[in-house]
C-alpha positions, -999 to +999 in steps of 0.1 A: +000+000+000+018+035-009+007+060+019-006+097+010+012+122+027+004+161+030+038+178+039+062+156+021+067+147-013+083+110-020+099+088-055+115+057-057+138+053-087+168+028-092+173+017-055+166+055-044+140+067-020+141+106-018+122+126+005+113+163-007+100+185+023+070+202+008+065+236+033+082+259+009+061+286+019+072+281+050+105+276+040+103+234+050+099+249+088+091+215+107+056+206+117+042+179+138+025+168+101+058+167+086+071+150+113+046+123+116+052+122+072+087+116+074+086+091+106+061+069+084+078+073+052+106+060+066+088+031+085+079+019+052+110+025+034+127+004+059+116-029+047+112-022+011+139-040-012+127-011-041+149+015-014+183+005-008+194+042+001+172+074+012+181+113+002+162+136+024+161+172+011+140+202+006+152+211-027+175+235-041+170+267-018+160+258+012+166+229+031+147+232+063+144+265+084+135+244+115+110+243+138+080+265+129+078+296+151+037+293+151+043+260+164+071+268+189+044+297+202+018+271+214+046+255+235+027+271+268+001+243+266+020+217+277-002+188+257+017+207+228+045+203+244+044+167+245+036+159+210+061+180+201+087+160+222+070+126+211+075+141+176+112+149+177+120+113+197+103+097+167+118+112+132+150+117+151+155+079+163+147+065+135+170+087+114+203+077+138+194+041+138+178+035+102+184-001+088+194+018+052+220+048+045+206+080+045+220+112+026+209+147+034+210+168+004+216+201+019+208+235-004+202+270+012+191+271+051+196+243+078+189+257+108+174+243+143+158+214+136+164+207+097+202+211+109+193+180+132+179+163+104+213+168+081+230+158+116+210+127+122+214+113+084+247+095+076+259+114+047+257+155+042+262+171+005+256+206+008+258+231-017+276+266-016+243+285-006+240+269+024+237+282+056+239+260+091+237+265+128+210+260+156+199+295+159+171+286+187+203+285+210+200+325+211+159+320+224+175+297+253+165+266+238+190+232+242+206+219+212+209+181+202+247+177+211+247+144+202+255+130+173+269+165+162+303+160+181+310+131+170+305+145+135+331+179+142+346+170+172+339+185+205+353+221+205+331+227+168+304+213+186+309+237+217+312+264+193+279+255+179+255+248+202+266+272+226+270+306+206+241+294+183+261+317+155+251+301+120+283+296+097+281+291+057+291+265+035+330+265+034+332+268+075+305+239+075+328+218+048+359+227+070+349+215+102+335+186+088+301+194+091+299+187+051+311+159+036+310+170+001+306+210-012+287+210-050+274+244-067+240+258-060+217+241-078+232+209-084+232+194-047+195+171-054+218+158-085+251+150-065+231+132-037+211+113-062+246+105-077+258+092-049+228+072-038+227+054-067+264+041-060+253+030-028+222+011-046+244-005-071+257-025-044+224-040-038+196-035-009+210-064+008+246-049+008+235-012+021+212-026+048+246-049+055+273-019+056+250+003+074+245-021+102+278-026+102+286+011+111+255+016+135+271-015+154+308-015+150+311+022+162+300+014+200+326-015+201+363-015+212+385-020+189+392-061+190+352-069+188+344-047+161+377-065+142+359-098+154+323-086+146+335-075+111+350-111+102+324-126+111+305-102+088+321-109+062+322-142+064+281-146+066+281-127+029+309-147+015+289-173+007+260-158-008+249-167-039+245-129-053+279-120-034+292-154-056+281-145-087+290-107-084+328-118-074+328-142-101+319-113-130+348-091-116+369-117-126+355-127-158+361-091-166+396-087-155+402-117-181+385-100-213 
C-alpha cells in the first residue's frame, strides 16, 4: 500500500528513495504533520527491497528553516509540548538508527531542527548557498549535542550549540560538518549520484554496511575486528555476493 502524505513529497527510482519537504512557503519549517510524514515514510522504506538508500532534502534553496515559530508559540500548553517531544523522539531515532544509508542533500538554510535532520542522516552534501547552525540557541533553547560532536569533534560542537552563530558552507565543509561541497543548484543531483552508487551494491549490501557502522562504532577496537569477520564471512557465501565476485573476474580476463 503506498501512503498519501500532506507535507512531504516522495519517489523511488533505481534503489533510491528521496524525500522532498514540501513547506516551501514556510521555507520546509518543521511541523508535527511533517514530522509524523517523514517518521512513516521512513517506516515503510525500511523494509522495502525497491529502497536501498534514502536522500532527504528540501530542494534547491531551502533545506529546512527548523522548527516552525507558530508552532514553537503554542509550546505554553504543555499537551503541545508533548507531542512535540514525542515528535522529535520519533523522526530523530529513526534517522540515527535507520536499517538503510541516508543522505541529506543540503541546499540554502539548515537551521534548528532541519540542521538536526542533516545531523542525524549519515551522509551530508551541501551546496555553496548553504547556511547552518542551531539559531534557537540564542531564544534559550537546548541543542541536540549528540551525534553533532562526533560529526566535528567537540570544541566545533561547543562552538555551535553554545553561541548558536550560524556559519556558511566553506566553515561547515571545513569542520566537517559537510562531507561534500557541489554548486547551487546541483546538490539534489550529486546526492542522487551518490545514492545510486550506494544502490548498485544491492539493498542487501546497504542494509549490511549500514549495520555494520550503527554496530561497529559502540565496540572496542578487538570486537568490532571480530564482529566484522564474522561479517564478512556470513556474505561470502551468498549466492549474489558469488556471482558478483565471479563477473569481476570474468572481466579482469577479457
Amino acid at each position: 500500500m503506498t501512503r498519501s502524505f500532506t507535507e512531504i513529497a516522495t519517489t523511488i527510482d533505481s534503489g533510491v528513495g528521496t524525500i522532498t519537504f514540501d513547506r516551501f512557503d514556510r521555507r520546509n519549517a518543521l511541523s508535527l504533520e511533517l514530522f509524523a510524514d517523514l517518521s512513516e515514510c521512513l517506516d515503510d522504506w525500511a523494509t522495502d527491497d525497491d529502497v536501498a538508500c534514502v536522500v532527504l532534502t528540501g530542494g534547491e534553496d531551502v533545506f529546512c528553516a527548523g522548527l516552525d515559530l507558530k508552532l514553537q508559540s503554542m509550546f505554553t500548553n504543555r499537551q503541545r509540548r508533548e507531542e512535540y517531544s514525542a515528535a522529535c523522539l520519533r523522526a530523530y531515532g529513526t534517522l540515527l538508527d535507520y536499517l538503510k544509508p541516508t543522505i541529506a542533500a543540503v541546499g540554502g538554510p539548515a537551521l534548528g531542527g532541519g540542521c538536526d535532520i542533516a545531523v542525524f542522516s549519515d551522509i551530508r552534501i551541501g551546496a555553496d548557498n548553504v547556511v547552518m547552525g542551531f539559531p534557537q540557541i540564542k531564544m534559550g533553547l537546548t541543542p541536540y549535542f549528540s551525534p553533532l560532536w562526533k560529526i566535528v569533534g567537540l570544541s566545533q560542537a561547543k562552538i555551535l550549540t553554545f553561541s548558536g552563530d550560524r556559519i556558511d558552507a566553506a566553515e561547515a565543509l571545513r569542520i566537517g560538518l559537510l562531507d561534500r561541497l557541489v554548486p547551487a543548484g546541483t546538490v539534489v543531483s550529486a546526492a542522487t549520484a551518490m545514492a545510486r552508487s550506494i544502490a548498485e551494491t544491492s539493498t542487501a549490501s546497504a542494509v549490511n554496511n549500514k549495520e555494520m557502522a550503527r554496530r561497529s562504532t559502540a565496540m572496542d577496537p578487538i570486537s568490532a575486528l571480530t564482529y566484522e569477520t564474522l561479517a564478512y564471512r556470513e556474505v561470502i557465501w551468498h549466492d549474489d555476493v558469488i556471482e558478483r565476485i565471479n563477473n569481476a573476474y570474468n572481466r579482469l580476463g577479457e
